[in-house]
N, C-alpha and C positions, 0 to 999 in steps of 0.2 A: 379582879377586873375593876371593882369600884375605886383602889386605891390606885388604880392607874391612869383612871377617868380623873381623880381629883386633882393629879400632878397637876402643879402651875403651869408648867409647858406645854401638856396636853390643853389645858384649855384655853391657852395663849393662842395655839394654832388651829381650835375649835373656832374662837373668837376672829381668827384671820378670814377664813374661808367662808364665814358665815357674811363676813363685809365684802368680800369679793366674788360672792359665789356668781352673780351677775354676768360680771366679767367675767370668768372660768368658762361660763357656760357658753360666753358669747367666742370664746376663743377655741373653745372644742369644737364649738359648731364651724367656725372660719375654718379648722382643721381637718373639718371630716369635708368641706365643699370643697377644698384644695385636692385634699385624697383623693375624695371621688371624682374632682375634675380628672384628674393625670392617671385615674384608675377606669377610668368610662374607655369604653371602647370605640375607640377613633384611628384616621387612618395615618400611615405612618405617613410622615413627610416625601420619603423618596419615591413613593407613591403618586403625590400631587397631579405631576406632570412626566408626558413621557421622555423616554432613556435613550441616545444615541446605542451606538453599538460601535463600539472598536476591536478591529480583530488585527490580530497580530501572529506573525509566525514563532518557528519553534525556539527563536533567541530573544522574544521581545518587541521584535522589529515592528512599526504599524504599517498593517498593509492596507487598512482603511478604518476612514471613519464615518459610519454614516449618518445621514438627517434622520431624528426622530418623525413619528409622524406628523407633527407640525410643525416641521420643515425646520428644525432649530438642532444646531448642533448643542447638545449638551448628554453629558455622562456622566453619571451620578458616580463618586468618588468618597469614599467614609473619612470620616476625618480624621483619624490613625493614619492614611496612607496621605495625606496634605501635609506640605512641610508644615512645620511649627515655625518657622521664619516669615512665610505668607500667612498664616493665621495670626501670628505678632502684627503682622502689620498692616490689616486689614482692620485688626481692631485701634492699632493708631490712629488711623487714618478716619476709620470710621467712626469709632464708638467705644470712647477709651473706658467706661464704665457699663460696659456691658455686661461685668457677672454683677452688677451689685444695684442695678436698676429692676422696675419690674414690669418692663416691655418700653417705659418712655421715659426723656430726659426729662423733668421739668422744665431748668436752665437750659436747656438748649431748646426747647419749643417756646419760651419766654423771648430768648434772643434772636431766633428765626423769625417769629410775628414780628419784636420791634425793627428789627430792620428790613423786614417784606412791607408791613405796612404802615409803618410810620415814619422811617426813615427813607422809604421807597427807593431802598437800594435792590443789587440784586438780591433774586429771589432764594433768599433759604427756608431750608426744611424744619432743621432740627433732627430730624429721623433718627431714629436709632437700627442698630441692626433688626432688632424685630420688627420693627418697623418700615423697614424697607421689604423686607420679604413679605409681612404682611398686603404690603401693595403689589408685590411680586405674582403672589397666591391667588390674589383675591381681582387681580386686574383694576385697582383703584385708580382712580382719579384724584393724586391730590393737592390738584392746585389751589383749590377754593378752600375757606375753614370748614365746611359740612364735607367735604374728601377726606380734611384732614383728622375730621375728628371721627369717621368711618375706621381711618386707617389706625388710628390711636385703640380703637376697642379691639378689631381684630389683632391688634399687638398683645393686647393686654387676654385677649385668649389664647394666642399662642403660648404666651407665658404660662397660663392654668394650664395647661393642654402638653405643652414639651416641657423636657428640660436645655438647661440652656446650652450643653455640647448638640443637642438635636437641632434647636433652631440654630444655632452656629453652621453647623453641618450643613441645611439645608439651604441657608445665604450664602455659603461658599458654590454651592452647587446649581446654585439658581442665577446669582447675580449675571446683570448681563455685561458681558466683554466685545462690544460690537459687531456689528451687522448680525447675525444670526448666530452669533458663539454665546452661550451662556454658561455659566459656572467654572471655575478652576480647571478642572477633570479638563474639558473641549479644548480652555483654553489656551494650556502649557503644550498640549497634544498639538493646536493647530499653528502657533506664535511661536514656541520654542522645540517641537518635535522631541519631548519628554512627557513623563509622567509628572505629577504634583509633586511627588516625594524628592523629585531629583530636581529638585529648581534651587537654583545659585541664588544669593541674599541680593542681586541687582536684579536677577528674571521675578523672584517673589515679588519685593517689593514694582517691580513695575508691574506685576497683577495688583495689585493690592489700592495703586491710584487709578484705573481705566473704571470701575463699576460707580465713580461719582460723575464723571459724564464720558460715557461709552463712544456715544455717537461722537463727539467731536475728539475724541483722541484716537478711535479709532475707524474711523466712517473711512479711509482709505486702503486699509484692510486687502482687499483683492481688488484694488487698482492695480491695473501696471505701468503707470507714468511712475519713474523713478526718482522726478525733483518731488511731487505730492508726497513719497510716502518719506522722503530725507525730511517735508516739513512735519509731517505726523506724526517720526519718529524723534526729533529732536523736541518737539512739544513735549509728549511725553517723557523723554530722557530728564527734562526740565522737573514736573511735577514729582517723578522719582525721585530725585537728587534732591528737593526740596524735604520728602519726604524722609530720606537716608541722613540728613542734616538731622531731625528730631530723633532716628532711629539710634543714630549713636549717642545723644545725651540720654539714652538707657542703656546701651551697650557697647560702653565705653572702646570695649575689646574691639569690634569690628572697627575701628576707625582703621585699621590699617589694611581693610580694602578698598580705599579711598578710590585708590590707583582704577581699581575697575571699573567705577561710574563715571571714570571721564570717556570710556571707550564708547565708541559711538552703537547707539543701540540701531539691535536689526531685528524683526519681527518679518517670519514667513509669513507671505500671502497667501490666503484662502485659498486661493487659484491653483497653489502646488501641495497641498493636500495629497500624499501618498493616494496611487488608485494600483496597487500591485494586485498581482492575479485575478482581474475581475472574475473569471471562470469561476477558481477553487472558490473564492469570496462570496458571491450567489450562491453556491453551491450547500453551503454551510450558511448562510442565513434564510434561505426555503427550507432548511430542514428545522432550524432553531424556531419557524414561524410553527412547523407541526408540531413542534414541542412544546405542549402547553408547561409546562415544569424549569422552561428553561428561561433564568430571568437575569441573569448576569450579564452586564452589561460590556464584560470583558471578556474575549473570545481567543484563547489561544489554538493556532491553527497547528496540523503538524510541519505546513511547509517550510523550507530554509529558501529565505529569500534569493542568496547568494546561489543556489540551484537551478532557484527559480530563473532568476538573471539569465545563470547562461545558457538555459535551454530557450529563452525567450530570443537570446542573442543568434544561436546557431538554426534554429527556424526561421527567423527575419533575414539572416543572409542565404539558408538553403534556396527561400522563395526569390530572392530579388535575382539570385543569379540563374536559376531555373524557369524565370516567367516567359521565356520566349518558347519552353519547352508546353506552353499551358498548363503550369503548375501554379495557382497561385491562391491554395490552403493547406492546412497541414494542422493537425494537433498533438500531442506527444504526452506523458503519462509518464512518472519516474516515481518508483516505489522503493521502499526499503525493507527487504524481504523481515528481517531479524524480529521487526514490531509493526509492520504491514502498513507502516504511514507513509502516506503520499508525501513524496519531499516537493514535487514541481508539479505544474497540471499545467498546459496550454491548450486550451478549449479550442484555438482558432487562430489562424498566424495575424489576426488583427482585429483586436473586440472593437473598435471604432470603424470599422472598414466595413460601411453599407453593402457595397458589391460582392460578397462572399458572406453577408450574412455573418459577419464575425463574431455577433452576442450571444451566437449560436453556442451551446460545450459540447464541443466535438466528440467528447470523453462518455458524454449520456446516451449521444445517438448512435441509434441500432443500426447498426451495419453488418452487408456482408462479410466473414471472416477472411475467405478462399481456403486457403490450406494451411493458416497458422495455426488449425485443429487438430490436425494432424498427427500430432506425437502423442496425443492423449489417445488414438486409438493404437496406436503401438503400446502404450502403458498398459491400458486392457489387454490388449492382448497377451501380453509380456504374464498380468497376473492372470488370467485363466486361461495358460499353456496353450495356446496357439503356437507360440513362435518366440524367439529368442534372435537377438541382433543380429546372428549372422544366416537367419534360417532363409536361404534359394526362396524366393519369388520370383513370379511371373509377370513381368511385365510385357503382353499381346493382348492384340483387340480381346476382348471379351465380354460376355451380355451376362447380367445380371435379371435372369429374369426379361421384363421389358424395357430395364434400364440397362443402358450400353453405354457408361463413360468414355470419355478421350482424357491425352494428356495434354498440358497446355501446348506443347511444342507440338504436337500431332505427329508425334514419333513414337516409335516402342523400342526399349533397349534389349527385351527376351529376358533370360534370367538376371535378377540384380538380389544381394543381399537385402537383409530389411533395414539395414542400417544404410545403403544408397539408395535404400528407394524413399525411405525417409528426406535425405540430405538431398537430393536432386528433386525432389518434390515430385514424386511418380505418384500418378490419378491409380490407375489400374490397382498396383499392389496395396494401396489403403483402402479402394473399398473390397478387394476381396478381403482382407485382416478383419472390417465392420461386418459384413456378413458372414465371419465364423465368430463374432461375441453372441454370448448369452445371457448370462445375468452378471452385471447390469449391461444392459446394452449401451451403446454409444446416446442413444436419445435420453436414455435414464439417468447416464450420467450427467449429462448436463445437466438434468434437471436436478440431479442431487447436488450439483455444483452452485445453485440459482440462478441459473440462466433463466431469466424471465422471458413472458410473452412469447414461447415456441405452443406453435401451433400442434396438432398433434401428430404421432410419432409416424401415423400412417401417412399424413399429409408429406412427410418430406422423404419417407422410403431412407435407403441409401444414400441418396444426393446431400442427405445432413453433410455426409465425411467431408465434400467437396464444397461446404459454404454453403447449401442451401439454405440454412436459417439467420438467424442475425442473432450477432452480437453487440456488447460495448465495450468500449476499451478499456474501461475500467474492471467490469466483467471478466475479459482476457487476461487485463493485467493479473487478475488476482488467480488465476487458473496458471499461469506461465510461475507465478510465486509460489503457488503448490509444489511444484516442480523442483521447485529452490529449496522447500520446504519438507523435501520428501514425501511427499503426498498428502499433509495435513492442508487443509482447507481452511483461511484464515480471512478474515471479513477484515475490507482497506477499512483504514483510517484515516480522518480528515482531520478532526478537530482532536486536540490534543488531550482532553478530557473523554473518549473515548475508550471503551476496555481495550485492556490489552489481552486479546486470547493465550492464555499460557498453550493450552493442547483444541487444534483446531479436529475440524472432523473428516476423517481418511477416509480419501474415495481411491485413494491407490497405497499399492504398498512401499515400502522403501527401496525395495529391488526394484522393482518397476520403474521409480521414478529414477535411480542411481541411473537407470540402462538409458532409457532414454533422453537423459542429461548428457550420458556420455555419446549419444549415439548426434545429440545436438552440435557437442562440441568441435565434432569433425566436421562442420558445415565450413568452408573456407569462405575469409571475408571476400566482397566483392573485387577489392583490388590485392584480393594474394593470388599470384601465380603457380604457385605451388601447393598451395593449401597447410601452410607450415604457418604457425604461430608464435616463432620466435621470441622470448623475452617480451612476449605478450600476456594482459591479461586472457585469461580462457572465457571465451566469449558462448554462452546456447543461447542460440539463434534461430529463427525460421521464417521466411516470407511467406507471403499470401495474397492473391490478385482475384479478387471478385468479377463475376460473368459478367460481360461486356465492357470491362475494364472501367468499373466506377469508384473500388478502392484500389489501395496500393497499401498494404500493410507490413511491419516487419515488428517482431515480438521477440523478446530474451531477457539473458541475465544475463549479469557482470558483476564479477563483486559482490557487492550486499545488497545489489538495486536489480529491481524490475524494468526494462526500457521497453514501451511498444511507443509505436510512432505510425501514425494515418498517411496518406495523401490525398484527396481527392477534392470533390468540390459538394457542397450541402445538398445543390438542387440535385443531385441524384446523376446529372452529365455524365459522358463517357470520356476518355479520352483516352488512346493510345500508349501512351506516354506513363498512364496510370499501371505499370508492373512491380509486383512488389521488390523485386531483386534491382530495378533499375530504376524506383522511383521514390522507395520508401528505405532501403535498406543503407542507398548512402547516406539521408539524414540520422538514422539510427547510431551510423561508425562516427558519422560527422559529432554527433555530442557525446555520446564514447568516448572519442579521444577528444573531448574537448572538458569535460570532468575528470579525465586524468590529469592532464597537466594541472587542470586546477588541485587535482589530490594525488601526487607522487606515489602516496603509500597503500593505494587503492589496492584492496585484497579480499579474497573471500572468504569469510565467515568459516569456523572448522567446520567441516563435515566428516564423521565417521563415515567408511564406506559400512555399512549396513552387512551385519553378522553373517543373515542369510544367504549370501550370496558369494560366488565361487568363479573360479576363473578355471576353464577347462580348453582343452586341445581338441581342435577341429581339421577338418579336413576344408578349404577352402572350397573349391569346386562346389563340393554340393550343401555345406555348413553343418554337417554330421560329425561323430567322432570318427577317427582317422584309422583305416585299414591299414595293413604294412607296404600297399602300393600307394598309397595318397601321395602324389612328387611334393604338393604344396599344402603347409599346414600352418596352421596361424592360433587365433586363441576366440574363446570370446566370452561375455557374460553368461553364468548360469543358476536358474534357482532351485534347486536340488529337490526332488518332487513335485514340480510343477512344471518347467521347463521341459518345451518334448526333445528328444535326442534319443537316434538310435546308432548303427555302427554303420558306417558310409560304405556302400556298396558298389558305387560309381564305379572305379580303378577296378579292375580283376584281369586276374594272368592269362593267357590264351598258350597254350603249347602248339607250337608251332612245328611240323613235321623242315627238316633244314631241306632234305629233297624235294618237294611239292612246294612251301613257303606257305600250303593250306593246314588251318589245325586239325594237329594229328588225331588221329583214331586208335581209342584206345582199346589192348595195353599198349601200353608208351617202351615196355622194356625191347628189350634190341634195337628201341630207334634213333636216328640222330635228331635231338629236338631242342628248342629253346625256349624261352618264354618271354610274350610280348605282352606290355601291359593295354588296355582299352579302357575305353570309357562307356559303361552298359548306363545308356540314361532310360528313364520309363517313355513309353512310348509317347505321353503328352509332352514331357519336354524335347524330343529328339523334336517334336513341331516347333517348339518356341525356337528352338536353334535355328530352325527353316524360315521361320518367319522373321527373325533378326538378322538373319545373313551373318549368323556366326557358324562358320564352317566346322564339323565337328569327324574325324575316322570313324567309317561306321566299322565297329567290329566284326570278323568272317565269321562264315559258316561252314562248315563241310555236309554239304546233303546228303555223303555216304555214308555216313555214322550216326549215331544216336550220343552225344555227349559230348561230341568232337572238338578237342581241343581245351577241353575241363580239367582245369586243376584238381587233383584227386588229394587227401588228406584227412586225417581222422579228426572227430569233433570233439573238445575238450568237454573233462568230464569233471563235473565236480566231489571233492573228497569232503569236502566242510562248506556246508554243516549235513551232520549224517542222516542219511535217511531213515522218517519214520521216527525221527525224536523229535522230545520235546525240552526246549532249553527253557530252564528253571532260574529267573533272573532275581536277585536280596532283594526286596525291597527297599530297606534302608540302603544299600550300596545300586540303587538303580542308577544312577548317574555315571556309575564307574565301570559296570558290567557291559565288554563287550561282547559280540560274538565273531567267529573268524569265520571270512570266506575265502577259501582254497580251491583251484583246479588244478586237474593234468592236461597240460595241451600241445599238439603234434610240432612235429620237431620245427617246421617253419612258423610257426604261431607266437610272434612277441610278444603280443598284449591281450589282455584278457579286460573286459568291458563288464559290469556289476550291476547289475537291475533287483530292485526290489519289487514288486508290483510295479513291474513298468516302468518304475521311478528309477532313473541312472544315480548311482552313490560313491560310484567312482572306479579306480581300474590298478591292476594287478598284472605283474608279471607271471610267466605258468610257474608253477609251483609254491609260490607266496603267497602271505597272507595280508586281506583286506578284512580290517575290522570294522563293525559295524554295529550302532548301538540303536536296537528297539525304542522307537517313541513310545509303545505302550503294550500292554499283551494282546496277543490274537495269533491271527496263521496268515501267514506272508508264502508269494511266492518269490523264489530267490531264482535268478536267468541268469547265465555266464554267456558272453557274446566272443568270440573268439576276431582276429582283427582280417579275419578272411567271411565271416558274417554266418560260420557256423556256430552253436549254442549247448546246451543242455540248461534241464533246469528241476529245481528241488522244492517239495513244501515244506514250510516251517514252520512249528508251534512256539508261540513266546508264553510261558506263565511266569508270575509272582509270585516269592514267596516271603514272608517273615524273615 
């Protein structure tokens, strides 16, 4: 150590520090008040002052840009997304040594005093870029030397304080661009309807000359006398071109867009500033205000403008040609089931049109439905086995208790399928389907739906099914998109940065929602005569008209989109005219077919039909499975242990004695007889026949006989599975193990009918086998139904084994 202390070098350099330690000390300390300035906790720049908001749809488009809260357009913009051709030339223009100063020019505030005040020419500054924001920030005055020498410290703090891409940043973002536009970001967005990034090297540089005098190059702005802004524009065309002169003795290369700055510049006026969707647009900035988390000053929305357009186009001509009818509002809702984003939203056929209250969003306000509820209680129904598509309802007066519906037409058809009483909108046969639900009931459902602000469940009884409560359209929308969606329950989307729910949450199940899609589909448009869809898309559909005719609603899918469409008026008015088949439902077809033409290739999304479910043979008449007298038999949806079905007993033979023409008494042997078929209905329907004036043969009697005219025949019997065992199913092969069900059945007996517990599993000819595989061990009862409505029936044990 000593002889390394005595090295000449070492104490050459002992000798150095010991002369300089002064300075050292005086330099470390400059070093650490530097650090600590730019390390002290202060606020960011973009922070200063507050931030427009631009929102834009789902391609970029801007559909508005609004005033921060002191009333000044400006949008904070990071300087990565600002051309590098506008920051080139901002600093030409402005402050050619702005990385290598440190907040002020000397030479330029030398030569700005001598010729402010001694050569008392016009008044220059000097400024440097931090220097003008400094006055920016700080709201200085500085025209006097005690302004200017205010604005020289606050410079020179910004300097300790940022670095110099920050303070760059925040002059691009601040500067002002006339009348109320400040910074870059506002001003490419309001002058050239782009973003910073996308500005051509004559739109740059013409930002880059307006923030040395704003007001006079740009003070006509949103004038609309056309010779002012030709002089406004060619002034600055001037200053530009001056400046693109300098620009190219450093970039030599551009000179060969010369050609472009002699073209005559045009700068959009404030005045046409995009105002698209005001609806969707409020809609999504009241919610970004509940958002305290939400600070981005750029907003992409889900809608497509081009949607937007022509649903705004085909509501504007529904209303002008319908006003003599006293139609004159309307709002409409277009979703895209696949990611549940609103593509169009029309709140009101005119957000500037005081007389219908158009600021109003049609979309939020709670309205009665009428009947566009409807199939959601067939869905319930559908899943806890009430009923199936084609199950006989009764459509006749009838009381519920002390509630006693009508239909809208104030007619009753008597028996109608559930699938026509659906489609023709029958009152009667949906609220009996609502008072045979259980859990969840129709009230509960909605509420698991979030249908907000329903009163409580006893408040609205039954009269829910028929509109009693209120909803929104948006609400519906997203209910009509479950539907689309198989039953998943999927929250809309507005703003583009919202979740996207992979798996929403099931309030129906896939069958349900298949059935009552399909049972949608058969609703025929208003102008089809025949209820045929030809080379059509497949349209589910449904109207709806509220008590005293104050809405007019019609709700569906098509394709990948949800369509519901309003008509009515805000104040709550009635009018006539207001039905949903004939007031809402042509605006629905009307941009339907007016989004095709615009989309040729318009198609629906694949849907599996759904595993569970089965297509079975019915007897029309009464919607049961089919006896060997059924004349008329059809098909319909079914969900195999859940769906009710039994063996339709409607049709039965009568022996008819051929000498009397009364049925015969039997034994039948030695007579001449024949057999007629009848329709035995239960005594409450032979009423609904009565009371629809559907004429029906009532079947004879013979008084002299006890059985008179009864078809005699033996009842099939089942051979498999045998009685009193018990079938031992692999465990490992439980997937594969069936079991067979077999009967013997009388010589006229075609079809043999197969119940489990009740549960129909499907059907067999006599003597063949229907296999059948165990969900799980226990003891089952197994029914054979024969197609004359005789039976037998067996218990069954299922175990497991290794």
């Amino acid at each position: 150590m000593k002889a390394l202390l005595a090295h000449p070098a070492v104490k050459a350099l002992t000798r150095w520090i010991l002369r300089w330690q002064n300075w050292l000390v005086a330099a470390a300390l400059v070093a650490a008040v530097l650090a600590g300035c730019r390390l002290w906790p202060h606020p960011r720049l973009r922070e200063w002052l507050p931030s427009s908001t631009a929102v834009y749809d789902d391609k970029g488009r801007l559909l508005r840009l609004t005033l921060a809260s002191d009333d000044r357009y400006r949008l904070w913009v990071p300087l990565a997304d600002i051309s590098p051709q506008l920051v080139q030339g901002v600093l030409l223009h402005e402050d050619r040594w702005f990385r290598l100063h440190a907040g002020f020019n000397p030479y330029g505030l030398a030569r700005g005093a001598w010729v402010t005040y001694v050569r008392h020419g016009n008044p220059q500054g000097g400024s440097t870029v931090t220097m003008q924001l400094a006055r920016l920030l700080w709201r200085l005055n500085t025209r006097s030397p005690l302004g200017k020498l205010r604005q020289l410290g606050r410079a020179v703090q910004l300097e300790l304080f940022y670095s110099k891409d920050e303070i760059l940043e925040a002059y691009l973002n601040y500067a002002p661009y006339g009348r109320n536009v400040e910074g870059v970001g506002a001003a490419s967005l309001a002058y050239f309807d782009k973003p910073p990034a996308a500005l051509t090297l004559p739109e740059s540089l013409t930002l880059a000359v307006v923030p040395q005098d704003p007001t006079r190059r740009l003070r006509a702005a949103g004038e609309t006398e056309q010779p002012a802004l030709d002089v406004i524009n060619r002034q600055l065309a001037d200053s530009r071109n001056r400046l693109y002169a300098r620009w190219v003795g450093r970039h030599p290369a551009d000179a060969a867009l010369k050609p472009l700055f002699a073209l005559p510049l045009n700068l959009r006026s404030l005045s046409r500033l995009p105002f698209e969707a005001p609806h969707a647009v409020e809609q999504l900035l009241a919610a970004r205000q509940l958002d305290a988390g939400a600070t981005d000053s750029r907003v992409a929305t889900t809608l497509d403008l081009d949607l937007q357009h022509n649903l705004e186009r085909q509501v504007g001509r529904y209303i002008e040609r319908n006003q003599s009818r006293g139609v004159r509002n309307a709002a409409a809702i277009l979703v895209d089931t696949r990611d549940m984003a609103i593509k169009a939203m029309i709140g009101s056929a005119g957000y500037g049109d005081a007389s219908i209250h158009g600021q109003v969003n049609g979309t939020l306000a709670r309205r009665s439905p009428g009947s566009t509820l409807k199939p959601f209680i067939y869905a319930l129904g559908f899943d806890q086995g009430v009923l199936h598509p084609q199950t006989v309802l009764r459509d006749v007066p009838t009381s519920f208790g002390p509630y006693t519906p009508e239909n809208f037409d104030g007619h009753f058809l008597g028996p109608v399928t559930a699938t026509e009483a659906l489609v023709r909108s029958r009152n009667i046969p949906a609220v009996w389907v609502a008072s045979q639900l259980r859990s969840p009931s129709f009230y509960q459902f909605l509420r698991d739906a979030g249908i907000g602000r329903l009163a409580s469940e006893k408040h609205y009884g039954l009269a829910l099914v028929l509109g009693g409560g209120e909803v929104t359209m948006q609400e519906l929308a997203g209910l009509y998109a479950m539907l689309a969606n198989r039953g998943e329950l999927k929250p809309l989307r507005l703003a583009a940065g919202d979740p996207l729910a992979k798996q929403g949450t099931r309030l129906l199940s896939e069958e349900a929602s298949f059935m009552v899609m399909d049972m949608l589909r058969q609703n025929p448009r208003p102008d089809e005569t025949t209820g045929a869809q030809p080379n059509r898309l497949p349209v589910y559909w449904k109207t709806g008209t509220s008590w005293g005719f104050r809405d007019a609603w019609t709700a569906g899918s098509f394709g990948p989109y949800v369509l519901v469409v309003w008509v009515g008026n805000f104040d709550g008015s009635s009018n006539p005219a207001f039905v949903g088949v004939e007031a809402a439902a042509p605006l629905f077809f009307q941009i339907l077919d007016a989004l095709r033409a615009e989309q040729p290739g318009l198609a629906e999304p694949i849907r599996h039909m759904p595993a569970n479910l089965k297509r079975v043979s019915i007897c029309l008449a009464s919607g049961e499975l089919p006896n060997q007298w059924c004349p008329q038999k059809g098909s319909t949806w079914f969900i195999p242990g859940k769906s009710p079905i039994r063996v339709s007993q409607v049709h039965r033979p009568v022996v008819i004695d051929d000498a009397t023409g009364q049925p015969a008494c039997p034994p039948y042997d030695g007579k001449r007889t024949h057999l007629e078929v009848y329709e035995f209905w239960p005594s409450e329907l032979q009423q609904v026949f009565i009371q629809a004036g559907i004429p029906r043969r009532t079947p004879p009697r013979n008084e002299a006989c006890i059985n008179g005219g009864e078809a005699v025949g033996e009842p099939p019997g089942i051979t498999s599975p045998l009685r009193g065992s018990i079938y031992a199913l692999r465990l490992k092969r439980r997937d594969e193990d069936r079991i067979a069900f077999s009967a013997n059945g009388d010589a006229a007996t075609r079809t043999l009918y197969w119940f489990v517990n009740d549960a129909y599993v499907g059907s067999s000819a006599p003597g063949q086998s229907l296999f059948w595989q165990p969900p799980t061990a226990g003891n089952y009862e197994v029914r054979v139904v024969d197609d004359r409505g005789m039976s037998d029936t067996r218990p069954l044990g299922v175990s497991l084994v290794e």
